[in-house]
C-alpha atoms as an extended CHARMM CRD file, in Angstrom:
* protein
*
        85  EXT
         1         1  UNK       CA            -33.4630000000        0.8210000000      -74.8610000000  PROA      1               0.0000000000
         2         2  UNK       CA            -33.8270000000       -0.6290000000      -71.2440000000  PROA      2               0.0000000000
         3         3  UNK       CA            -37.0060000000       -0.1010000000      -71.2210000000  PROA      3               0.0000000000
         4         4  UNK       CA            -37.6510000000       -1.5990000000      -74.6950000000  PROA      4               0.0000000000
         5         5  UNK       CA            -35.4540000000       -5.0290000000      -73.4790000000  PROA      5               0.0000000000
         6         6  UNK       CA            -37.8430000000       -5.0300000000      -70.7430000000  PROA      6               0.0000000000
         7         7  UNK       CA            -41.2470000000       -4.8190000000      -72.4400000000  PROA      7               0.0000000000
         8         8  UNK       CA            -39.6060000000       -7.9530000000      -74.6120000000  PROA      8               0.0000000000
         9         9  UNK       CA            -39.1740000000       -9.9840000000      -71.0850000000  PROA      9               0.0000000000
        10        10  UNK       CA            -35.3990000000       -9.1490000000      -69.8990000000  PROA      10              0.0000000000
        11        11  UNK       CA            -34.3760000000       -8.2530000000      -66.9310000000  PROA      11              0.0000000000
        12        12  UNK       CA            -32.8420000000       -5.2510000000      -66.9770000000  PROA      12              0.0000000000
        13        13  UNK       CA            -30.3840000000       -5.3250000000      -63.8250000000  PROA      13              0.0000000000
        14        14  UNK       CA            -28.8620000000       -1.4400000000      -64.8780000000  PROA      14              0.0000000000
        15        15  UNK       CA            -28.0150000000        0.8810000000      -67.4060000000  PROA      15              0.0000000000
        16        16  UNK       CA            -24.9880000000        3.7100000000      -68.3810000000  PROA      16              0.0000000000
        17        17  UNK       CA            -22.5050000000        4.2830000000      -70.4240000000  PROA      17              0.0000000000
        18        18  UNK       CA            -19.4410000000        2.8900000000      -71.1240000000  PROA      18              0.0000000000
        19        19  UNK       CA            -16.1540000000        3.3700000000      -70.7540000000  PROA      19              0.0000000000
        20        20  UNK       CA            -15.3820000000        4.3660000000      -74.2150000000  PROA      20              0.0000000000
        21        21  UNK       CA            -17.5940000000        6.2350000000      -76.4150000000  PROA      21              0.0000000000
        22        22  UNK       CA            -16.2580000000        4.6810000000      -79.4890000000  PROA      22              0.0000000000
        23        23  UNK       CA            -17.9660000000        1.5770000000      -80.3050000000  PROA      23              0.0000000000
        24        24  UNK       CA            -18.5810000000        1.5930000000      -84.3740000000  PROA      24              0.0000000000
        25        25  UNK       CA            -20.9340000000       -1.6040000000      -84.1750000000  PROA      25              0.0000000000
        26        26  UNK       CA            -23.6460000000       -2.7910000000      -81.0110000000  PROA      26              0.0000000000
        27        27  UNK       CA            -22.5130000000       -5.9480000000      -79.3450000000  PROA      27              0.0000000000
        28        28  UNK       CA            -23.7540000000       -8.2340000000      -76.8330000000  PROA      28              0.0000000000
        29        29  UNK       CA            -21.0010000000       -9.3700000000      -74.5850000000  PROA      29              0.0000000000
        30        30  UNK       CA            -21.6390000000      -13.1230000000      -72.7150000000  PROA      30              0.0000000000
        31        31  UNK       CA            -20.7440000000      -13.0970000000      -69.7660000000  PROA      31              0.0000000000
        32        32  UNK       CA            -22.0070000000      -16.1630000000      -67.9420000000  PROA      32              0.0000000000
        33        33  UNK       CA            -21.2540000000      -18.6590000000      -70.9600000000  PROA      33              0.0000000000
        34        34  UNK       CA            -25.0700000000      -20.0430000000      -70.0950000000  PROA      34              0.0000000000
        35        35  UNK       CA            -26.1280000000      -21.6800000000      -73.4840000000  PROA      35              0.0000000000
        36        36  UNK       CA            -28.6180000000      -19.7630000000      -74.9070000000  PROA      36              0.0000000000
        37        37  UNK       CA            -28.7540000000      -16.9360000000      -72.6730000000  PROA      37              0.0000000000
        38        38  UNK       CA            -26.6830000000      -14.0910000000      -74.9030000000  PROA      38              0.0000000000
        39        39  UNK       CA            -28.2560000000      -15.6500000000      -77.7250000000  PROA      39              0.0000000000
        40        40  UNK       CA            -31.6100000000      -14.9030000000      -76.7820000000  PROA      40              0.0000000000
        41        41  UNK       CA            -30.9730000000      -11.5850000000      -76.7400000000  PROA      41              0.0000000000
        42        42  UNK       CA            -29.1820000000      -11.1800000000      -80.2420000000  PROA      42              0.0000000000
        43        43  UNK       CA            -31.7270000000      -12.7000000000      -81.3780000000  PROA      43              0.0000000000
        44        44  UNK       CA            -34.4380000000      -10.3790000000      -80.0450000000  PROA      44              0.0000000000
        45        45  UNK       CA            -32.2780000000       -7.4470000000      -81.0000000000  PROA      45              0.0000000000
        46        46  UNK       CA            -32.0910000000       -8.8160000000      -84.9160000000  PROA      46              0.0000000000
        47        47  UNK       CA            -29.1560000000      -10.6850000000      -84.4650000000  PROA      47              0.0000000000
        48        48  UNK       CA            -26.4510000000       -8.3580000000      -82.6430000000  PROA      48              0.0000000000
        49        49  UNK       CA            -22.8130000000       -9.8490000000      -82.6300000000  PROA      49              0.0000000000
        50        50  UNK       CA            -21.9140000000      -11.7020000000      -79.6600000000  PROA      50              0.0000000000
        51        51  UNK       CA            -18.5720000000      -11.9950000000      -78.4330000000  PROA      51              0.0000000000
        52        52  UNK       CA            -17.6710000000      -14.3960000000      -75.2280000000  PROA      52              0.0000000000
        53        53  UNK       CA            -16.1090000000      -12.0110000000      -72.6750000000  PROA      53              0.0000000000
        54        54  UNK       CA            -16.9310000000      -14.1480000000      -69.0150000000  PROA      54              0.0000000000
        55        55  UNK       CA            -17.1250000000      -12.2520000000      -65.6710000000  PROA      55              0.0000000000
        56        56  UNK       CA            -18.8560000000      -14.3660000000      -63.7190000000  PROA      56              0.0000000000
        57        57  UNK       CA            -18.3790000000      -12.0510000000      -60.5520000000  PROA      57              0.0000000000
        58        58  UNK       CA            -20.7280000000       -9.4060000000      -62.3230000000  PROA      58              0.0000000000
        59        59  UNK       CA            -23.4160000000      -11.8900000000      -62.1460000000  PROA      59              0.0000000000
        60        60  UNK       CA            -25.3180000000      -11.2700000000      -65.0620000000  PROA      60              0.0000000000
        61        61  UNK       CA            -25.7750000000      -13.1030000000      -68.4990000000  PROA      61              0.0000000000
        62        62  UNK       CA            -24.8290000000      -10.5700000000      -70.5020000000  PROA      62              0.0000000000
        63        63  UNK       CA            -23.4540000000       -6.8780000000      -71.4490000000  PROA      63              0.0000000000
        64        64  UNK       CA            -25.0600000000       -5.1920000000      -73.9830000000  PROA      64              0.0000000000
        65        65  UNK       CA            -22.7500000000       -2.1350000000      -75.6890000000  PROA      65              0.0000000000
        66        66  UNK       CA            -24.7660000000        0.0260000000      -78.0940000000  PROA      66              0.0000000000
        67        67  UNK       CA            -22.6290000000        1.7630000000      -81.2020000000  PROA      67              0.0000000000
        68        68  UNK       CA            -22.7050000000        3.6720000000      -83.4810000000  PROA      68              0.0000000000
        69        69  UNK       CA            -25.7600000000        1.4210000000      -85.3780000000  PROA      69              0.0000000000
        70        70  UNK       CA            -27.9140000000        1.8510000000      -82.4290000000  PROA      70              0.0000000000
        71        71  UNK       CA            -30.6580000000        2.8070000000      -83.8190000000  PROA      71              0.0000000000
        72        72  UNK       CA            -30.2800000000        0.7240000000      -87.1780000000  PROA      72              0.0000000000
        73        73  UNK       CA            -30.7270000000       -1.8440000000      -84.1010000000  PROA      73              0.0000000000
        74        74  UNK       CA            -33.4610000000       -0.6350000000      -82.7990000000  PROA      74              0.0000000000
        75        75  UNK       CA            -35.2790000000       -0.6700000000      -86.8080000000  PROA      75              0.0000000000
        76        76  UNK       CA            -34.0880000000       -4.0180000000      -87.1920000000  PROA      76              0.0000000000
        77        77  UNK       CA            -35.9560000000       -5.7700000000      -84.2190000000  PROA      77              0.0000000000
        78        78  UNK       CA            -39.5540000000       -3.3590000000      -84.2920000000  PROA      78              0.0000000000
        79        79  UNK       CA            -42.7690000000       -5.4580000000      -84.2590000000  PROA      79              0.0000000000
        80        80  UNK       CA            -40.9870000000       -8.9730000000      -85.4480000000  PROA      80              0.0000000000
        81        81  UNK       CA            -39.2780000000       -9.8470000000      -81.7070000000  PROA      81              0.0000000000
        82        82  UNK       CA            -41.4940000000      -12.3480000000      -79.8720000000  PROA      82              0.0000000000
        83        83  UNK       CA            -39.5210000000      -13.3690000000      -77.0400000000  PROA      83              0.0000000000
        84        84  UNK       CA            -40.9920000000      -15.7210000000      -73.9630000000  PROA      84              0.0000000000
        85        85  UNK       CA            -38.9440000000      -15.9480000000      -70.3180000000  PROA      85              0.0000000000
């Protein structure tokens, strides 16, 4: 999925997994509270929830957690995400 973020203009800064394995539903954590910036990438990803979780010392926009749906995710967003940085 990095890669395909990427290829739609992200910046990728890394990847893993998280903590818990758990996660029923994807969603896209803000974490700088920059307007627009989470949103961007729900909306690139079909519309993933977004929940406002700041962490300012992690110095990135957003977290992105991938559940169960992941690849319902993945369907959603194929060939209709035109995204400009």
């Amino acid at each position: 999925l990095s890669g395909h973020l990427r290829d739609l203009g992200f910046d990728v800064k890394t990847f893993g997994n998280a903590g818990e394995m758990d996660h029923e539903q994807t969603v896209l954590l803000d974490r700088s509270e920059r307007p627009g910036a989470a949103e961007a990438i729900s909306e690139a990803l079909g519309g993933v929830p977004v929940e406002v979780e700041p962490a300012p010392q992690l110095y990135l926009d957003a977290t992105l957690i991938l559940g169960a749906d992941w690849r319902d995710v993945m369907e959603r967003d194929r060939g209709d995400a035109a995204v400009s940085r």
